[in-house]
C-alpha positions in Angstrom: 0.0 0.0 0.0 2.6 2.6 1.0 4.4 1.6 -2.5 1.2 2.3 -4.7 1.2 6.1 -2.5 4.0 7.1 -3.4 3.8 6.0 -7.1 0.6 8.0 -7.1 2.0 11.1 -5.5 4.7 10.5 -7.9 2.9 10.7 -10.6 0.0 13.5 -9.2 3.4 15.7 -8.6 4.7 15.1 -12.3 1.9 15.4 -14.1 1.1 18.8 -11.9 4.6 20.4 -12.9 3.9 19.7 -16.5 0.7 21.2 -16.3 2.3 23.9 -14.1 5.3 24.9 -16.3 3.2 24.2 -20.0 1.1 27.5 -18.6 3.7 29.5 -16.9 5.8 29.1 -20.6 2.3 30.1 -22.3 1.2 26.9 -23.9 -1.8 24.8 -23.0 -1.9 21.4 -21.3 -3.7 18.9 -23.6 -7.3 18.8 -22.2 -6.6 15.7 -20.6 -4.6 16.9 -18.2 -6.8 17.9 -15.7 -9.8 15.5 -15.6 -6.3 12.4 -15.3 -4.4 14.5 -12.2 -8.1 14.7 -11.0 -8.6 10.8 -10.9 -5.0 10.6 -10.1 -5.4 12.0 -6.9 -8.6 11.2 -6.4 -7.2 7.1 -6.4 -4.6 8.7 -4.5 -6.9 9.5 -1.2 -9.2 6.9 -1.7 -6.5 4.3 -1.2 -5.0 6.7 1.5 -8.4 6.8 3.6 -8.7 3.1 3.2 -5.1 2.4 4.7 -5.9 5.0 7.9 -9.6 4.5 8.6 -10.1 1.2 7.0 -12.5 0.3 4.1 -15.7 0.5 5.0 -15.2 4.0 7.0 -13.5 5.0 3.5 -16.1 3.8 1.6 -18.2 5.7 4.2 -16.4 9.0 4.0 -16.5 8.8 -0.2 -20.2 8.4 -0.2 -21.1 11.1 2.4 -18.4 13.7 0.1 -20.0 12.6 -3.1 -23.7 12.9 -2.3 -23.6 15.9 0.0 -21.2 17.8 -2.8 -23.0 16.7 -5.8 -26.4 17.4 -4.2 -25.3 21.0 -3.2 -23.9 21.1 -6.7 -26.6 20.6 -8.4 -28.8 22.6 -6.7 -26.4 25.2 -6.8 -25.9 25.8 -10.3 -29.8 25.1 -10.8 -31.4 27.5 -8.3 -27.6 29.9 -7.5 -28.5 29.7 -4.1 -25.4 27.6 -2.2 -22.3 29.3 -4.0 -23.8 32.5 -5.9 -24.9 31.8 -9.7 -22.6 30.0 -11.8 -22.7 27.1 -14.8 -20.3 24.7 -15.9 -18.7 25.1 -19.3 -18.3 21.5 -21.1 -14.5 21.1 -20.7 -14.4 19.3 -17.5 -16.9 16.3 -19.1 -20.2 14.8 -19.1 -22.8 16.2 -16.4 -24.9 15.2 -13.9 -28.8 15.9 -15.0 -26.4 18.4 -17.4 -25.2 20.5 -14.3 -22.6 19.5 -12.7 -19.2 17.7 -13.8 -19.0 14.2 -12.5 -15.7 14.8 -12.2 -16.6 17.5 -9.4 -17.5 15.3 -6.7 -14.1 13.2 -6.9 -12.3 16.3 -7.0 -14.4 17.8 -3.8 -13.4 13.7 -2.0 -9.2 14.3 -2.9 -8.8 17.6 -1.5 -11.9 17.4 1.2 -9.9 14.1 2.5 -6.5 16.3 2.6 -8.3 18.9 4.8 -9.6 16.5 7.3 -6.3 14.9 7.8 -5.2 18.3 8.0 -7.7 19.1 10.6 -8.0 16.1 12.5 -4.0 16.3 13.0 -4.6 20.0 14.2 -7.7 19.7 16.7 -6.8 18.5 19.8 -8.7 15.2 21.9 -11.5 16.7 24.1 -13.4 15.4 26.9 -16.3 15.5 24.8 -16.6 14.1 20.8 -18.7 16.2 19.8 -17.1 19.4 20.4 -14.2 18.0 18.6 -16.1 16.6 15.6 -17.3 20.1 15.3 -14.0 22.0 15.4 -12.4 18.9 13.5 -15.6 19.8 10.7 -15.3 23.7 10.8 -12.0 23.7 10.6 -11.6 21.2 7.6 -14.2 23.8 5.9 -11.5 26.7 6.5 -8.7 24.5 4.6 -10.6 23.7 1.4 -11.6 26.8 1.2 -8.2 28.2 1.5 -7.9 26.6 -1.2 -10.4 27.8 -3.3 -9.4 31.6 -3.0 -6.6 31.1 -5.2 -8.1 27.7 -7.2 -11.4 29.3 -8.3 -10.3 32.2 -9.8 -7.9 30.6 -12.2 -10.1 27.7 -13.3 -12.3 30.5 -14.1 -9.4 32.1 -16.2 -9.4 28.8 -17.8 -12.9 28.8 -18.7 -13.7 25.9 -16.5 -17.1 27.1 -15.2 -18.8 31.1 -15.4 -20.0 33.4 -12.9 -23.2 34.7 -14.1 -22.5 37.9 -11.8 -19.6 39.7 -11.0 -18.7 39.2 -7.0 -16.6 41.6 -5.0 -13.5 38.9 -4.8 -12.0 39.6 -8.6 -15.1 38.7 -9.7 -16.6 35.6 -7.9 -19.0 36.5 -5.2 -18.2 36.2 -1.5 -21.4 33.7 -1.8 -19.2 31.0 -3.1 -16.9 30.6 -0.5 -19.2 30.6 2.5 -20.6 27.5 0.3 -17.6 26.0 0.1 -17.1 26.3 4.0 -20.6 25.5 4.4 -20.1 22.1 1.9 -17.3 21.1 3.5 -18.2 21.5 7.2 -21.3 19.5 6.4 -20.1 16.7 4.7 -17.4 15.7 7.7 -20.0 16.6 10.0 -22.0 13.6 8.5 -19.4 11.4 8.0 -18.2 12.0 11.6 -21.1 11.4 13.2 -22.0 8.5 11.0 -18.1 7.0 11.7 -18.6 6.8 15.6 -14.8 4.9 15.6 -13.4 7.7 12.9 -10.7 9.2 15.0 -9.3 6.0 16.7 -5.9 5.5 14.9 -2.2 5.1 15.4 0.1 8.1 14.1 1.5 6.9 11.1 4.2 8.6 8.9 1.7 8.3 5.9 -0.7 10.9 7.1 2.8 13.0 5.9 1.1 12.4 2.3 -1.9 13.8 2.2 -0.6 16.8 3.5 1.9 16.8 0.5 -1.1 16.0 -2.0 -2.9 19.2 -0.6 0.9 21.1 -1.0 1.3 20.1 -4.8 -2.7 20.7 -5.7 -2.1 24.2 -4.3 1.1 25.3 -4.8 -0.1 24.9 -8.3 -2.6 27.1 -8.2 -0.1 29.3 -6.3 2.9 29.4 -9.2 0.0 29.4 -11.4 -1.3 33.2 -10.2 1.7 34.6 -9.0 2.6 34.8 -12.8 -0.4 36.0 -14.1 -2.7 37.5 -11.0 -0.1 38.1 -8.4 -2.5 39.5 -5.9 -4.6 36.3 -5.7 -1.3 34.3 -6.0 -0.2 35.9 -3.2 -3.4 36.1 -0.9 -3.3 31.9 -1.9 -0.3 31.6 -0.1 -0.8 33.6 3.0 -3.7 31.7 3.1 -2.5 28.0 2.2 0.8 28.3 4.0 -0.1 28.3 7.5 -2.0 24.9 7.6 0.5 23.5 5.9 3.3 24.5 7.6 1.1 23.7 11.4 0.2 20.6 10.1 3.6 19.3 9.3 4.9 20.9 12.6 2.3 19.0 14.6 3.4 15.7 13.1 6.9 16.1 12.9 6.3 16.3 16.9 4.0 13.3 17.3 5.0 10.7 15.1 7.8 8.5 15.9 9.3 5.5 14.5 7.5 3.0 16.0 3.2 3.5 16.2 1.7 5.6 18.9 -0.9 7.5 20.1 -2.0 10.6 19.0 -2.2 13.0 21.7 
């Protein structure tokens, strides 16, 4: 298992600096690209969440992200209501009921997994679960969504899907990301609740990798926008770095060689 990880980081981190480097030189990745880094990582946490929670809370955790995200998808671009008003353009695929992607909801289950590792690393044990699953929820809302601040205006830029309104944050409304938060929050909130044994594991030097996954998606988006939007490049990475950077602090001073407790 650990072998098949880091092939598929491996290759998520290749295919990413192609893509990366192709726009940053001015040429366009072939349309591929994106929808195979998408799967790529997608396989990526999936096999990830099965070797730390086990398979049937994985299996769990990727139904509970792919119904709760493709529901408020759907609803969102039909009725504008959860993000703001928006449609999908036709380069990311076939659609669900012709709204939304189905390439969307595994891309909400690789980076949504990243932020709950994230989170779940950075929330301390409480007295009480469900304070934590709440704090453990609202604060792997606040990573994604980190995220999408610098990710959502360039696949924009890139035509990916179109803001039928023009918000206050270069162009995409405020709206959007309380929905993302909102998605996000929920969706763990579920699967929390519905996973009573979710957060009893052993510290493991592989939760190192999703935390890298979340790094190369985006720092992409990062070097992507420094070039050509340096303000939202730079607002990405004052707001990507610190989780990051706590994250990786946090385990660097838990894990040890052999398996142990998280405290």
């Amino acid at each position: 298992m650990k072998r098949a990880l880091l092939i598929l980081l491996v290759i998520y981190f290749s295919l990413s600096a192609y893509a990366v480097t192709s726009v940053l030189v001015g040429a366009i990745p072939p349309f591929f690209v994106t929808p195979l880094n998408t799967l790529i990582a997608f396989t990526f946490a999936l096999l990830h969440a099965v070797q730390r929670l086990g398979w049937k809370n994985a299996l769990l955790m990727l139904v509970t992200i792919v119904v709760v995200s493709l529901t408020f998808e759907a609803v969102g671009v039909a009725t504008g209501w959860v993000y703001g008003p928006y449609h999908y353009s036709d380069q990311l695929g076939p659609r669900f009921l012709g709204l939304v992607p189905y390439i969307i909801p595994l891309a909400w289950f690789m980076m949504m997994y990243s932020s709950y590792v994230i989170a779940d690393w950075l929330i301390p044990a409480t007295s009480k679960r469900w304070q934590r699953v709440l704090m453990v929820s609202a604060v792997s809302g606040i990573v994604m969504t980190a995220w999408d601040m610098v990710m959502d205006p360039m696949m924009v830029a890139g035509g990916n899907w179109i803001w039928e309104i023009s918000g206050d944050y270069f162009g995409i409304p405020l709206q959007n990301f309380a929905g993302w938060w909102f998605t996000t929050f929920a969706a763990t909130l579920v699967y929390l609740f519905l996973s009573p044994h979710a957060d009893s594991r052993q510290a493991s030097k592989l939760d190192l990798l999703p935390v890298i996954s979340y790094l190369i998606t985006s720092g992409s988006a990062v070097a992507v926008m420094l070039k050509y939007q340096p303000a939202i490049g730079l607002i990405g990475f004052m707001v990507l770095a610190p989780w990051v950077i706590a994250s990786l602090a946090k385990m660097s001073d838990t894990i040890v060689d052999s398996p142990a407790k998280r405290s």
